[in-house]
C-alpha positions as a printed NumPy array, in Angstrom:
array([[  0.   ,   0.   ,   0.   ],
       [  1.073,   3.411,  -0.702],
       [  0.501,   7.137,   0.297],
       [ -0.963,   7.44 ,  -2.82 ],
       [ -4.109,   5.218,  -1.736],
       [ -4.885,   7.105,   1.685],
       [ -8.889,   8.415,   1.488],
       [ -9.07 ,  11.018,   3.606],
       [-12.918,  12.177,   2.436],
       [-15.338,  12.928,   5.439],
       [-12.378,  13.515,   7.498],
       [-12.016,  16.981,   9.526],
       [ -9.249,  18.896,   7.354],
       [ -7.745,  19.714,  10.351],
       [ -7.938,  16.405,  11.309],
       [ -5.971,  15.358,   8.092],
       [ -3.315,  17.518,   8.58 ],
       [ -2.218,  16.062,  11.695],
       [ -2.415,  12.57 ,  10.899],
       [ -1.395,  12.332,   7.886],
       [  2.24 ,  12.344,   8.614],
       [  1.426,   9.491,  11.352],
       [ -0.268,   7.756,   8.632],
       [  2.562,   8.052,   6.165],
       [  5.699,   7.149,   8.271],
       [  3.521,   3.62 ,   9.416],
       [  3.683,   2.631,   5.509],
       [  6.823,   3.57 ,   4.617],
       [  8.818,   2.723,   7.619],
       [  6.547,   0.428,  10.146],
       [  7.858,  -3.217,  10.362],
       [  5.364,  -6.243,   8.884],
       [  1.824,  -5.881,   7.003],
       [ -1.263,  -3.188,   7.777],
       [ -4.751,  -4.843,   6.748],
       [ -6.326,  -1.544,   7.431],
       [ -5.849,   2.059,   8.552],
       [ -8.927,   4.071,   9.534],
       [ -9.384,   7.493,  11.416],
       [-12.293,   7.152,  14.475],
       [-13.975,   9.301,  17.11 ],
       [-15.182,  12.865,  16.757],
       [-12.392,  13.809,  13.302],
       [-15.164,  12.022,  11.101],
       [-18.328,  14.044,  12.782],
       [-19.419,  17.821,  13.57 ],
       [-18.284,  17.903,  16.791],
       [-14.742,  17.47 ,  16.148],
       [-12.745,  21.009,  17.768],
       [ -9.728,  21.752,  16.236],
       [ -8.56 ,  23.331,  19.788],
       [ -9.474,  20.438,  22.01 ],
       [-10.183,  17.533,  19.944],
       [ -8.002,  14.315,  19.647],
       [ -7.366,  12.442,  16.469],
       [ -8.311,   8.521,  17.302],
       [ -7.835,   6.049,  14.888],
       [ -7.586,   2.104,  14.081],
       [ -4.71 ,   0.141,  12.937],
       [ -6.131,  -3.677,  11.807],
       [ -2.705,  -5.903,  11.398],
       [ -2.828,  -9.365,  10.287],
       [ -0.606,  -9.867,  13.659],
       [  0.087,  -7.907,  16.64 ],
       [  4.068,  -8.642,  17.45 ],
       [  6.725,  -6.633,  19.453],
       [  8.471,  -5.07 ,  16.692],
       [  5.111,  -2.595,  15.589],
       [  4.456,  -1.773,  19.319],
       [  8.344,  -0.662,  19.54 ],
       [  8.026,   1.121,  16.344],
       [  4.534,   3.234,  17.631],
       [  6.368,   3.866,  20.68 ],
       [  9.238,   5.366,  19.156],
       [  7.013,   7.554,  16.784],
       [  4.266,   7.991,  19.323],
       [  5.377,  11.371,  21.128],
       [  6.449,  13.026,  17.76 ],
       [  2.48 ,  12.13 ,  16.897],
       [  1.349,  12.75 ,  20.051],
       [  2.46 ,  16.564,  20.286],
       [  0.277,  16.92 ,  17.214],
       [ -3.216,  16.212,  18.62 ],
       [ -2.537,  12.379,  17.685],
       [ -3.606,   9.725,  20.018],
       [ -1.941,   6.225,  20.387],
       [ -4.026,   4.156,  17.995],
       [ -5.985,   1.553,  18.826],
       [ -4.499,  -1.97 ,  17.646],
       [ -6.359,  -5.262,  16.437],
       [ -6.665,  -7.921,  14.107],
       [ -9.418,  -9.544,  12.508],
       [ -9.741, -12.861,  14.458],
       [ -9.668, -10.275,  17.711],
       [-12.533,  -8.218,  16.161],
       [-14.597, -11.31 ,  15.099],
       [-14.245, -12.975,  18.675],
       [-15.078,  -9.613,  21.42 ],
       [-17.854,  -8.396,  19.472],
       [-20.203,  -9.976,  21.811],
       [-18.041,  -8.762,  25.155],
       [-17.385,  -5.003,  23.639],
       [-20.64 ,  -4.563,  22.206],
       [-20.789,  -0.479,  22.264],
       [-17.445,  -0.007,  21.76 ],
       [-17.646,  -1.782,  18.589],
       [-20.552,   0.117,  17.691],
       [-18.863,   2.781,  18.142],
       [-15.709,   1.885,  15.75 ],
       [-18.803,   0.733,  13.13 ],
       [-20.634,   3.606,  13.314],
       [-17.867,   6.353,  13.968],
       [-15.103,   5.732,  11.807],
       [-13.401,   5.749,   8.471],
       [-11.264,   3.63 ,   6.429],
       [ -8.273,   5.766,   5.206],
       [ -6.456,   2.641,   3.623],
       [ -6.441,  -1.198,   3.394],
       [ -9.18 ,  -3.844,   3.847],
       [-12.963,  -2.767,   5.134],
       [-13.141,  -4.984,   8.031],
       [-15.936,  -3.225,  10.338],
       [-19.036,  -2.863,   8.647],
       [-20.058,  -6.148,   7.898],
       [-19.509,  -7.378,  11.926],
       [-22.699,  -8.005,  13.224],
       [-23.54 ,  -6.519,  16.643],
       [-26.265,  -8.345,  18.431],
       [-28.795,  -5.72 ,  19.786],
       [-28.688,  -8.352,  23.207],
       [-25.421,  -7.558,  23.852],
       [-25.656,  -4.236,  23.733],
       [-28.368,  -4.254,  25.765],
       [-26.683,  -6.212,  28.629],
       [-23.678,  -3.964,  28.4  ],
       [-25.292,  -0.843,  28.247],
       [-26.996,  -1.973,  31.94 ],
       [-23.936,  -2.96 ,  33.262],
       [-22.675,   0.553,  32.536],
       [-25.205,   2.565,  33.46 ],
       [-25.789,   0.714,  36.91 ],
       [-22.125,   1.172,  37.119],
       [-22.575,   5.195,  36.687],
       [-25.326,   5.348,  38.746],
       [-22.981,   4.118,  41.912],
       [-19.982,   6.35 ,  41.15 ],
       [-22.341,   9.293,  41.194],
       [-23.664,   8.5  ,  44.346],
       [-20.151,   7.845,  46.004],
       [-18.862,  10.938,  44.104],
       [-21.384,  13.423,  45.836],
       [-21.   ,  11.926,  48.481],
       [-17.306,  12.822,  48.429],
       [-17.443,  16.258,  47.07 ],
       [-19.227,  17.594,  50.683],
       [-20.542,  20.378,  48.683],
       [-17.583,  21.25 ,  47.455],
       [-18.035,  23.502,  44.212],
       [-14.711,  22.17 ,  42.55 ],
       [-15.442,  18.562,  43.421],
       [-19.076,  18.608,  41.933],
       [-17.916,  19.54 ,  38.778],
       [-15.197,  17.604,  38.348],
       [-17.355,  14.975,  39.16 ],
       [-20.428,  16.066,  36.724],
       [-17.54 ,  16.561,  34.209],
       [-15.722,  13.782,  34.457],
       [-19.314,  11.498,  34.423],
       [-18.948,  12.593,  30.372],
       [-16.395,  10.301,  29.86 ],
       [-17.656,   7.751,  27.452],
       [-21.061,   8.55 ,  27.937],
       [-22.09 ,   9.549,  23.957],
       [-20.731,   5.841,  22.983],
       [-23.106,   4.25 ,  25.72 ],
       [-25.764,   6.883,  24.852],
       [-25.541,   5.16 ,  21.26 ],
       [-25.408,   1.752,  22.356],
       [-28.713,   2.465,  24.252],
       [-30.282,   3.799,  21.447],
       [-29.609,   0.913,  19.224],
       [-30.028,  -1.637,  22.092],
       [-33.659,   0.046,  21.907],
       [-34.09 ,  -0.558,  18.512],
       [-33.915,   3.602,  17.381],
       [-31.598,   5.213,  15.01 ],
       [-27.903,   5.859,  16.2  ],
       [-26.414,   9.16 ,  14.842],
       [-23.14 ,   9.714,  14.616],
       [-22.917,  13.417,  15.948],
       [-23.413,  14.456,  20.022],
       [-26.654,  16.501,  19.561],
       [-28.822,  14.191,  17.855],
       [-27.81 ,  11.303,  19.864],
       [-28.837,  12.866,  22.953],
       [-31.899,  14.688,  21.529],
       [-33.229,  11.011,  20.617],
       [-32.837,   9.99 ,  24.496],
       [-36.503,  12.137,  24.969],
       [-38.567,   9.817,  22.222],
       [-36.226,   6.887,  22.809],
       [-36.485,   6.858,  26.684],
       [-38.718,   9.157,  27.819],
       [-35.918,  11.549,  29.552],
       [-35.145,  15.231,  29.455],
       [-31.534,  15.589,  28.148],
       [-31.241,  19.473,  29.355],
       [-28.916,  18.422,  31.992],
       [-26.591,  16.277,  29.949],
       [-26.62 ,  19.557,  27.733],
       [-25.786,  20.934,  30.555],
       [-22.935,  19.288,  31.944],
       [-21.245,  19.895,  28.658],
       [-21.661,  23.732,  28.666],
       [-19.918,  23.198,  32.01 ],
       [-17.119,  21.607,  30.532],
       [-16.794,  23.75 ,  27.719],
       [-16.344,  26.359,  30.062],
       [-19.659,  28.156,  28.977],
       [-21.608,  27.909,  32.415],
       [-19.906,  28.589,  35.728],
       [-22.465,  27.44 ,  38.061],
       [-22.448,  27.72 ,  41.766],
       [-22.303,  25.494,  44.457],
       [-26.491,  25.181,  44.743],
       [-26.711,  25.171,  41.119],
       [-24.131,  22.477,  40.413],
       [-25.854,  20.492,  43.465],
       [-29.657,  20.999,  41.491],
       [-27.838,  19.89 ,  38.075],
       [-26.6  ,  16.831,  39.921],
       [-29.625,  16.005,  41.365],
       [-31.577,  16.084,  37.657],
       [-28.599,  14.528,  35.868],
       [-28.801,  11.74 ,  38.213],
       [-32.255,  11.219,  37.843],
       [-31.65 ,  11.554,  33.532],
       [-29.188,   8.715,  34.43 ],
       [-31.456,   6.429,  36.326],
       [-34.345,   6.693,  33.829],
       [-31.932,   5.676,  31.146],
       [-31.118,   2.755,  33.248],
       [-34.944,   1.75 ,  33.709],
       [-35.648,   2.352,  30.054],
       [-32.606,  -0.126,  29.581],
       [-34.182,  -2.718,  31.874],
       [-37.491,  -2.769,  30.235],
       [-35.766,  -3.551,  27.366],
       [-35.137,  -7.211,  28.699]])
């Protein structure tokens, strides 16, 4: 494969720009064979920021072996001052055997994601909408706990309440996804639709998750009492979502 063959369309341009270089020194200088190369995460949607936005992508090899990991790790921090994250790394036979046990997060790679080079080895996997189901409880009675021991922490304190509303963020549009197609509704690929289809999917009000992320981005600076009232409807937006994923059973 050559640079030559790289298809960067529906890619963020600024996106391109910093991982194309990544891209290019893995085919001309990384040791052994790439089945495919594609870019992931928020670089193929609208919400990728070219201030604070990562570039994520795949790398599919035929084998995983120790000379490729020491070769990434000796390119990595070059990459990794540009915006580039460590890719993720995985072969087919890996893909074909954890789609039941990652469920979402291969969802996520399906739905999010796009080949730049090589073989198309995503699209055809078949996600069972029972798995995602299952996993999609597991992690939202998981959230549900570390909220509750996280307030329970923060004492009122302002700083610790939103680092712990923040932080909560974390992975949630990927499970917010899962849910949606573990209930049978259309998965989007961009942050605002998927969490506007939470109020016809599951019969919650996603204000506060909008919320949350105007707190992150820096564009709400609520006090103490506010950021306790936000918890206190987030957490509720969080335990509907886990009922509506119960009654899914």
């Amino acid at each position: 494969m050559t640079k030559s063959e790289f298809d960067f369309s529906g890619v963020h341009p600024v996106a391109v720009e910093r991982v194309r270089p990544f891209f290019e020194s893995l085919v001309a200088e990384a040791p052994g064979e790439i089945t495919s190369l594609y870019v992931t995460g928020s670089a193929v949607t609208p919400d990728f920021n070219a201030r604070t936005s990562d570039v994520n992508s795949l790398l599919v090899l035929p084998e995983i072996e120790l000379p490729f990991l020491d070769f990434l790790a000796k390119v990595g921090r070059q990459h990794g001052k540009r915006g580039v994250r460590a890719p993720l790394l995985m072969t087919p036979q890996y893909i074909d055997r954890s789609l039941d046990v990652f469920p979402i997060e291969f969802l996520d790679l399906q739905l999010v994601s796009h080949l730049v080079m090589g073989k198309e080895v995503l699209a055809d996997r078949v996600i069972e909408r029972g798995n995602a189901r299952l996993q999609c409880e597991r992690e939202f009675k998981g959230r549900l706990v570390t909220l509750r021991q996280g307030y329970i922490r923060a004492l009122g304190d302002r700083r610790l309440l939103r680092e712990l509303l923040v932080s909560s963020l974390v992975g949630l549009i990927p499970l917010l996804r899962g849910l949606l197609f573990a209930l049978g509704r259309e998965t989007p690929r961009d942050r605002a639709s998927i969490v506007a289809g939470l109020r016809d999917a599951a019969g919650v009000d996603p204000a506060p998750i909008n919320e949350i992320m105007r707190v992150k981005g820096e564009q709400l600076h609520p006090s103490v009492d506010a950021l306790s009232a936000l918890f206190g409807r987030y957490y509720e937006t969080i335990a509907k979502l886990t009922d509506a994923v119960d009654a899914a059973m």
